[in-house]
C-alpha positions as CSV (number, residue, x, y, z in Angstrom):
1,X,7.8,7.0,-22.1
2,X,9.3,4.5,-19.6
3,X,6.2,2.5,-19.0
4,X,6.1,0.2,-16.2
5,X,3.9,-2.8,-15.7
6,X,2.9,-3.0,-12.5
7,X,0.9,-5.8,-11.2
8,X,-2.3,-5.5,-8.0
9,X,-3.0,-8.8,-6.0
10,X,-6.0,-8.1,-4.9
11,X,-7.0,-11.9,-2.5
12,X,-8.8,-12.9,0.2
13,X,-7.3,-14.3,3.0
14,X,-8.6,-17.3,4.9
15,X,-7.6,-18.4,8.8
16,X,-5.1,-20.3,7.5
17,X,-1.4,-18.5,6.7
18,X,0.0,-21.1,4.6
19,X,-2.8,-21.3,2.5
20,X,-2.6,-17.1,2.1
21,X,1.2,-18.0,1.6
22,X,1.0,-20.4,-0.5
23,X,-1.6,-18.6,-2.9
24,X,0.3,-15.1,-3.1
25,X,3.5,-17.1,-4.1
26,X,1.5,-18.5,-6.7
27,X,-0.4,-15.3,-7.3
28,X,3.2,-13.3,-8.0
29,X,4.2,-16.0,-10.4
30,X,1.2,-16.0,-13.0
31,X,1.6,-11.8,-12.6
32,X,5.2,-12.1,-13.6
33,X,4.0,-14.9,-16.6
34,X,1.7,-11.6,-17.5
35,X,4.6,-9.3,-17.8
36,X,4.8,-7.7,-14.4
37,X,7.6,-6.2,-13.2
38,X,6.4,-4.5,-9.5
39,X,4.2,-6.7,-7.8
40,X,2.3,-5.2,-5.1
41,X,1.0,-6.9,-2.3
42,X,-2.3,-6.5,0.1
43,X,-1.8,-5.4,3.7
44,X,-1.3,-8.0,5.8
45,X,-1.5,-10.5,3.0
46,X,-0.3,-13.2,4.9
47,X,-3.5,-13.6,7.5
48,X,-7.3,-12.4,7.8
49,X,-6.9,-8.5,9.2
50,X,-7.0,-9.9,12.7
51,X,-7.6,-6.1,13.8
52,X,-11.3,-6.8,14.2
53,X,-10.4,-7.7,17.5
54,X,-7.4,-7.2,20.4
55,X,-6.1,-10.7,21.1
56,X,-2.4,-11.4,22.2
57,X,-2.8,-14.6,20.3
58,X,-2.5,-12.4,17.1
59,X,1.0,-11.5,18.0
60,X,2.2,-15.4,16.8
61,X,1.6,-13.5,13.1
62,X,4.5,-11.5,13.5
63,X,8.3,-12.0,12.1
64,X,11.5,-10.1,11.9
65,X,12.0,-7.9,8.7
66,X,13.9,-8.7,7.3
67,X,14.2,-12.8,8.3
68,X,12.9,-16.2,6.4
69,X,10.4,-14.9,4.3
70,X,11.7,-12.0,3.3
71,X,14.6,-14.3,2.2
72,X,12.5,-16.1,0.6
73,X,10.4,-13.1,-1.3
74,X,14.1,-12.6,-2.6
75,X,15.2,-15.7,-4.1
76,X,11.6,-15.8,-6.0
77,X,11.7,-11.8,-7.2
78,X,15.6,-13.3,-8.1
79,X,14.4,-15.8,-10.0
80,X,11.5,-13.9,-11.7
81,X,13.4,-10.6,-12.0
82,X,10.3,-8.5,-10.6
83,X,10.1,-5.8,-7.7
84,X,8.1,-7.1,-4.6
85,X,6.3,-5.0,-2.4
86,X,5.7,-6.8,0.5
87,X,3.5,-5.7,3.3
88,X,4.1,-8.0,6.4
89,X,3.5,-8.2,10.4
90,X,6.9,-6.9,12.1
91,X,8.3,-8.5,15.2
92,X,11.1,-5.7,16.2
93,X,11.7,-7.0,19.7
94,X,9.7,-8.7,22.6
95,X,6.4,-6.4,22.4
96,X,7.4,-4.4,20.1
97,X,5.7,-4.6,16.8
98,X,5.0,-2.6,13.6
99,X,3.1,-2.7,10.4
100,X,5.8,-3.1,7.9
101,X,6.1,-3.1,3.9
102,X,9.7,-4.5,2.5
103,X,10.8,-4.0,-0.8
104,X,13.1,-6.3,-2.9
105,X,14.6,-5.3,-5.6
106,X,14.4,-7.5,-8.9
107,X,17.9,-9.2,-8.6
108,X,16.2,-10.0,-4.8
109,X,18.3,-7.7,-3.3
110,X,16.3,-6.6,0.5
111,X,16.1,-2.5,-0.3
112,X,14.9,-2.2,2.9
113,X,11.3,-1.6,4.9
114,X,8.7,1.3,5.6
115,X,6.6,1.4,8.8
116,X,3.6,2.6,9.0
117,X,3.2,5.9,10.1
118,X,-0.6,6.9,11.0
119,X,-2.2,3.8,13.2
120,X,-6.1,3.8,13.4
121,X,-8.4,3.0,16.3
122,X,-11.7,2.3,15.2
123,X,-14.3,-0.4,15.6
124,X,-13.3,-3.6,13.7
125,X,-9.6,-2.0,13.3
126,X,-7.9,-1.4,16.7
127,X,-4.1,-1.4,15.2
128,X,-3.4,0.6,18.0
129,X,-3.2,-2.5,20.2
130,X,-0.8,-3.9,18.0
131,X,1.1,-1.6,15.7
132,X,3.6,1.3,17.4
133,X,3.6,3.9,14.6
134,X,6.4,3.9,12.1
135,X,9.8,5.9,13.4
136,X,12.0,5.6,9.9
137,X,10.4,8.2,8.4
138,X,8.6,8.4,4.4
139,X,10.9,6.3,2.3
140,X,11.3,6.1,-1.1
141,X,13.2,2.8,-2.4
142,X,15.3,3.2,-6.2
143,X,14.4,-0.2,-8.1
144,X,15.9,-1.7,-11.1
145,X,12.1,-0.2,-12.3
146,X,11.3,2.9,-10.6
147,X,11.7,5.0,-7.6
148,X,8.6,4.0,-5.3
149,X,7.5,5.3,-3.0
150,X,5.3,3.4,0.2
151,X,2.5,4.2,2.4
152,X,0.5,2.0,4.2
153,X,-3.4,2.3,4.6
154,X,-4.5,4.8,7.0
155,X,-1.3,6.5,5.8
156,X,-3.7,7.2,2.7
157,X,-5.2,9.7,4.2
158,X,-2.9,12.4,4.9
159,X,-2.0,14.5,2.7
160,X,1.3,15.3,4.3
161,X,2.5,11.8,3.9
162,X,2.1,11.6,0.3
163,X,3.7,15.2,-0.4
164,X,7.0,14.4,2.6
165,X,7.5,10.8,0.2
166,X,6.8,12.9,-3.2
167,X,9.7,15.1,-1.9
168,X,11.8,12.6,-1.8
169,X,12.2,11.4,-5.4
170,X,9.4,9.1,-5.5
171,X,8.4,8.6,-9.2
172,X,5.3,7.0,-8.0
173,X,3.0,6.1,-4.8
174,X,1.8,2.4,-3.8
175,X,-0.5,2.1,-1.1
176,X,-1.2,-1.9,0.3
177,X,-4.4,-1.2,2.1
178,X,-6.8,-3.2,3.7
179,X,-10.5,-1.1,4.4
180,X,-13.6,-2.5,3.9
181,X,-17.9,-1.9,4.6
182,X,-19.6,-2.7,8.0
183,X,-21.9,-6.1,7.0
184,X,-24.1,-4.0,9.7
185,X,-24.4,-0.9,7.5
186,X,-27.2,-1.7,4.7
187,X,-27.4,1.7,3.4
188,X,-25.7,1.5,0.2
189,X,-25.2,4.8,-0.8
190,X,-23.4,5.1,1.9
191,X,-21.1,2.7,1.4
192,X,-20.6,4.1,-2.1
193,X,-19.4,7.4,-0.5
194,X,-16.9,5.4,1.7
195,X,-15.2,4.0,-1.0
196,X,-15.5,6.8,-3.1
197,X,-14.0,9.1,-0.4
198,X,-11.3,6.7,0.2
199,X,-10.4,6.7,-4.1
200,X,-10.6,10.4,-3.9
201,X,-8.2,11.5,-1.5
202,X,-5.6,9.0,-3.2
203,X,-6.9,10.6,-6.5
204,X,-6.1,14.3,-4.8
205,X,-2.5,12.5,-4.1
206,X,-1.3,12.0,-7.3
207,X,-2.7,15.1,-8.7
208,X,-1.3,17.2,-6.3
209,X,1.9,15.8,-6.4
210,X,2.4,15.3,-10.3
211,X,3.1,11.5,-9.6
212,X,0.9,8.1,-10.0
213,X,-0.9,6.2,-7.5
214,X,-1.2,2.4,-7.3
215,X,-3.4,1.0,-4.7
216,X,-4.1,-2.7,-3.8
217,X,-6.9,-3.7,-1.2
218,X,-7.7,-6.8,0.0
219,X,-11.4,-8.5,-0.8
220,X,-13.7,-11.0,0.3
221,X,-16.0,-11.1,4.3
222,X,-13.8,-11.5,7.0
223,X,-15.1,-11.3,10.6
224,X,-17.8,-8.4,9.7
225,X,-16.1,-6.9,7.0
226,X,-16.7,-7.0,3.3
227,X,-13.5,-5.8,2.5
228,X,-14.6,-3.7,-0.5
229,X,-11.4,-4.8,-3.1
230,X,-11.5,-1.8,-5.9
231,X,-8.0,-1.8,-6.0
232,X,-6.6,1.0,-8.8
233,X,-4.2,3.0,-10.3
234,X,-4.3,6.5,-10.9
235,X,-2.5,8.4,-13.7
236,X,-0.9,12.0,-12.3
237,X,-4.1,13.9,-13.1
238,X,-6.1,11.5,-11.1
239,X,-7.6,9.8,-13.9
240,X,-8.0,6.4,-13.0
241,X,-6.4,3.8,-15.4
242,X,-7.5,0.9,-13.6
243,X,-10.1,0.0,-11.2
244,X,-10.6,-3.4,-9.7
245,X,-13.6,-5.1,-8.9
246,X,-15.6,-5.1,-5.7
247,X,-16.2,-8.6,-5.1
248,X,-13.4,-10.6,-6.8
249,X,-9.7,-12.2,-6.5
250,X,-7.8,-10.2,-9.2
251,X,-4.6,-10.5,-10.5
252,X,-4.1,-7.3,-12.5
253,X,-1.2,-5.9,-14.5
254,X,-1.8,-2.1,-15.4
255,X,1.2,-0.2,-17.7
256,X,2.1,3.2,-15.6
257,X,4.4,6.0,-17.1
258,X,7.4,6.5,-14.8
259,X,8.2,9.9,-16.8
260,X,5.0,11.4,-16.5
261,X,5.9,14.0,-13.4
262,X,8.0,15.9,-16.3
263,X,4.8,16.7,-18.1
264,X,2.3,17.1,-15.8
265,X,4.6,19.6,-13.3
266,X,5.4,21.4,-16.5
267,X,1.7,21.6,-16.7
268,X,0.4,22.4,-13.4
269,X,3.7,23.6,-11.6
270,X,2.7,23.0,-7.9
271,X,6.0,22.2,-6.4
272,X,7.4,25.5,-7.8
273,X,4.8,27.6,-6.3
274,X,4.5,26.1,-3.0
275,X,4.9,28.5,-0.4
276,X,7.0,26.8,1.9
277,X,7.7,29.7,3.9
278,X,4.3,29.5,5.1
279,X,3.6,26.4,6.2
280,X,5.4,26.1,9.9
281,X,2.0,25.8,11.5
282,X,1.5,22.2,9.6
283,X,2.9,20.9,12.6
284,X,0.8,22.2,15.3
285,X,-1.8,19.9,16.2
286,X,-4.6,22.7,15.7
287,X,-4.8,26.5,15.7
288,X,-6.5,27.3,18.6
């Protein structure tokens, strides 16, 4: 079994970016002092999930991918010899912007970026004001550790993404995310259903793909939300391994088998069975 010990930085964020820098530097070096070798990062970890609201001032946030602190992600993942999945605020060009995870490899090598693909529009997350949806396609990145392979939030979802990235040789799925309960919703139960959806449908990932999940989530109030934290990790059979807690910084460091598909596809042999021939409608937008 080729366990890997992947590590879940689960923070709050305050108005200030140095101080989120500053602490998620800090952060990845006590998870690699607990054996980490992937550290995954929140969305947007470097600022509050200024979403809530369409401002241009936002757009400051932003910065080339790769550029300085991806360089500097680098020399530290060099130095520490762990994987860094890093989910960041891209600047591609003069208003043109993306939500963007990089990868570095554990010799600090830049393996490249995702961009995420499905952009919400929802009250208290209008990313369609500043995010144009991803255009490289699902990508799965071959580190020193494991082949992983990266959504983003909404990306969660969809069903489609996680199979099109399972296709490609990932050996396991990481999700940054940042989602979180209305302080105007009081009715508990449900907010329990929300999350419980939202563990679900990543649970429904990994089983139907033979493949873990990881999936780190910001916590803490910010501007109406109580981002609801809970970050976990699913085995291939949607057991959950690890669940974080609800109202807490955490940094967690959770051992996932990298050779699990070989067992659990033997078991439940879904990608042999898939009827591919059958599927061309998947790209309509509806069946009228």
């Amino acid at each position: 079994m080729r366990n890997v010990q992947f590590a879940l930085l689960q923070l709050t964020c305050s108005e200030n970016p140095t101080e989120n820098w500053d602490k998620t530097i800090t952060s990845i070096r006590e998870a690699a002092t607990k054996g980490a070798q992937v550290i995954c990062l929140q969305e947007l970890f470097q600022s509050v999930y200024f979403c809530f609201e369409e401002s241009q001032n936002h757009f400051e946030l932003a910065e080339p991918i790769p550029g300085k602190n991806t360089d500097i992600l680098g020399e530290l993942a060099k130095e520490l010899k762990v994987v860094i999945v890093a989910s960041m605020f891209e600047k591609r060009a003069a208003g043109l912007y993306h939500n963007t995870t990089a990868v570095i490899d554990a010799d600090g090598t830049y393996l490249g970026k995702y961009r995420k693909m499905h952009i919400p529009d929802d009250p208290g997350y209008y990313e369609k004001y500043y995010f144009t949806p991803g255009d490289l396609g699902y990508k799965v990145f071959e580190t020193q550790y494991a082949k992983i392979g990266v959504l983003i939030c909404w990306d969660q979802w969809y069903p489609e993404a996680a199979r099109l990235t399972a296709l490609k040789g990932a050996e396991v799925l990481v999700y940054p995310t940042a989602i979180g309960w209305d302080l105007e919703e009081k009715d508990g139960e449900i907010n329990r259903e929300q999350y419980q959806a939202w563990q679900t449908i990543q649970r429904s990932h990994a089983v139907a793909n033979g493949i873990p999940v990881v999936s780190v989530n910001r916590v803490g109030v910010e501007n109406g939300q109580q981002f609801w934290g809970g970050s976990f990790v699913s085995n291939a059979f949607g057991r959950v391994i690890f669940q974080g807690s609800h109202h807490k910084e955490e940094i967690s460091v959770i051992g996932v088998d990298m050779d699990s598909a070989e067992y659990y596809r033997r078991t439940w042999p879904f990608f042999r069975d898939r009827r591919i021939d059958s599927y061309g409608a998947i790209t309509k937008r509806f069946e009228d």
